[in-house]
N, C-alpha and C positions, 0 to 999 in steps of 0.2 A: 076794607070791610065798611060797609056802609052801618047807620046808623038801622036801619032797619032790616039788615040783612038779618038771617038768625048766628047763634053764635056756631061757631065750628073749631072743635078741642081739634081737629088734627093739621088744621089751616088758619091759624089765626090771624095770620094777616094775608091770608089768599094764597093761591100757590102760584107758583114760581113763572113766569110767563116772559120766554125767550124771546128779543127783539134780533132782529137783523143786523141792524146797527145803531150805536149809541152815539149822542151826540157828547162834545165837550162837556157841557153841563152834568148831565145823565154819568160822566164816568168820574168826574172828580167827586160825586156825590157818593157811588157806589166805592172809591176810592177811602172818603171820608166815614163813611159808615164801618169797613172794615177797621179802619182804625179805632174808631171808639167803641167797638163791639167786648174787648179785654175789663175795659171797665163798669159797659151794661152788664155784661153776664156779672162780674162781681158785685156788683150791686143787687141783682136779682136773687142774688143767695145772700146777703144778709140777713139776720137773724134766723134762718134755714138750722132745726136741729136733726137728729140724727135719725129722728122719724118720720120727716119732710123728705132727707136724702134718700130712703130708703122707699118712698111712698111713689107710685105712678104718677106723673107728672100730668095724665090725663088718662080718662078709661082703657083701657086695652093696651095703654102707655109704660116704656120703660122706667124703672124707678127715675127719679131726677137726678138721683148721683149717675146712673147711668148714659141720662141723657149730656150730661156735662162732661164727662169723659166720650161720647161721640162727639160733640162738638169738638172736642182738642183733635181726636183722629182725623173728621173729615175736613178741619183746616189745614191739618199738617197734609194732606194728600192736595190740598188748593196751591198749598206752596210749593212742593214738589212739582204739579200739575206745571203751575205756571212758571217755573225757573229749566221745564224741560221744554216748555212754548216757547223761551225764549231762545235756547242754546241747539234742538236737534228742531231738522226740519220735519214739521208736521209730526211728532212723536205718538205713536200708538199709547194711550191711559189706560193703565191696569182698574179697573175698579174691583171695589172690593164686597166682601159681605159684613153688612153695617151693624145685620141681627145679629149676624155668629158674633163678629165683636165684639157688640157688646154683653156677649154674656162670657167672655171672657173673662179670669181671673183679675186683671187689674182694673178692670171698668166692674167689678162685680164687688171688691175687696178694696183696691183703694179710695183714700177721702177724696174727695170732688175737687178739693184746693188742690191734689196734682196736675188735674187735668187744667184747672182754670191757670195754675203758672205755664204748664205747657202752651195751653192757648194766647197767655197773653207775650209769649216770648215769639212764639209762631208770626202773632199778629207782626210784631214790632218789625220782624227780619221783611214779612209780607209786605208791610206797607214803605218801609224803604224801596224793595223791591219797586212796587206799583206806583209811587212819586217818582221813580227817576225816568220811567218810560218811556219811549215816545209814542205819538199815534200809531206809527207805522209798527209797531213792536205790540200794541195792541190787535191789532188786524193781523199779528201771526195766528196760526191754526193749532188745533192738537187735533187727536180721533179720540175719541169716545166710543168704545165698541157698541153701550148702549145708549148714549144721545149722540154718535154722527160727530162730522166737524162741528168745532167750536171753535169762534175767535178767544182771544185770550179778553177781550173785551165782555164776551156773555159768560167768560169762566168767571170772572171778576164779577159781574150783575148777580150769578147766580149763587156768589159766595156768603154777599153783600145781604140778599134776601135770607140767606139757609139762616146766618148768624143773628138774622133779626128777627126768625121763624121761631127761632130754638129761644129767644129772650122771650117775645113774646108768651112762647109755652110755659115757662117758669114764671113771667108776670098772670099767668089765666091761672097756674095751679095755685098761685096765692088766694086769687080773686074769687075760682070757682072751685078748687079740689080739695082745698087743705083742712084735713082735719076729717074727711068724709071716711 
């Protein structure tokens, strides 16, 4: 987002924009960013009370505790994704429904910190995973019923943006929503 773009609560740092191929740079970067995402989001909920968790993280927006128990799901579905890219050939991706989810009982009723230890143990198993790679194990495929092939490379870029999607939302609901 440029400095004079306008702001935008449901894209705050742009949407997600699939490349073809990644260069070395471009993948230890999205590599690096997954790693330290466990302790942006923790961060992003400090001093967070119980009427912050509870509040839409932006207009028309899931409460934040919500949002932070999606974030632990659709990591835990990247790590799966990418540990069935690596082991069957070209694996069919179940996707799921993100809204029914999260109005489920445990993203509705439990505290935010399950989700964010979920996320950051997820992280930890992922980014072992994604350091020991090779190129060639990146350039494997999956299907995505609704995004098509994917390398395991754009699974990675697109994990790399969601997680820094979803920080950013919780740094804009400080900045623009809280308390409204």
């Amino acid at each position: 987002m440029t400095a004079s773009a306008p702001f935008d609560a449901s894209y705050p740092i742009g949407r997600f924009a699939r490349q073809d191929h990644y260069t070395e740079a471009q993948r230890a970067d999205h590599v690096a960013r997954i790693g330290a995402q466990p302790l942006r989001l923790a961060a992003a909920l400090e001093g967070l009370d119980d009427g912050d968790l509870a509040a839409p993280y932006r207009p028309g927006g899931w409460s934040v505790g919500q949002l932070v128990h999606h974030m632990a799901d659709s990591h835990v579905n990247a790590f799966i994704r990418v540990k069935l890219g690596l082991t069957e050939h070209e694996p069919i991706i179940k996707p799921y429904d993100q809204d029914a989810w999260a109005h489920l009982a445990d993203a509705t009723t439990l505290p935010p910190q399950v989700s964010v230890t979920l996320f950051t143990a997820t992280h930890q198993r992922l980014h072992a995973v994604l350091t020991s790679m090779t190129p060639e194990q990146f350039a494997r495929r999956i299907l995505h019923p609704e995004n098509g092939h994917m390398t395991l490379d754009q699974v990675v870029a697109m994990y790399a943006w969601h997680g820094d999607h979803h920080v950013a939302h919780l740094a804009n609901y400080l900045a623009h929503f809280r308390g409204r």
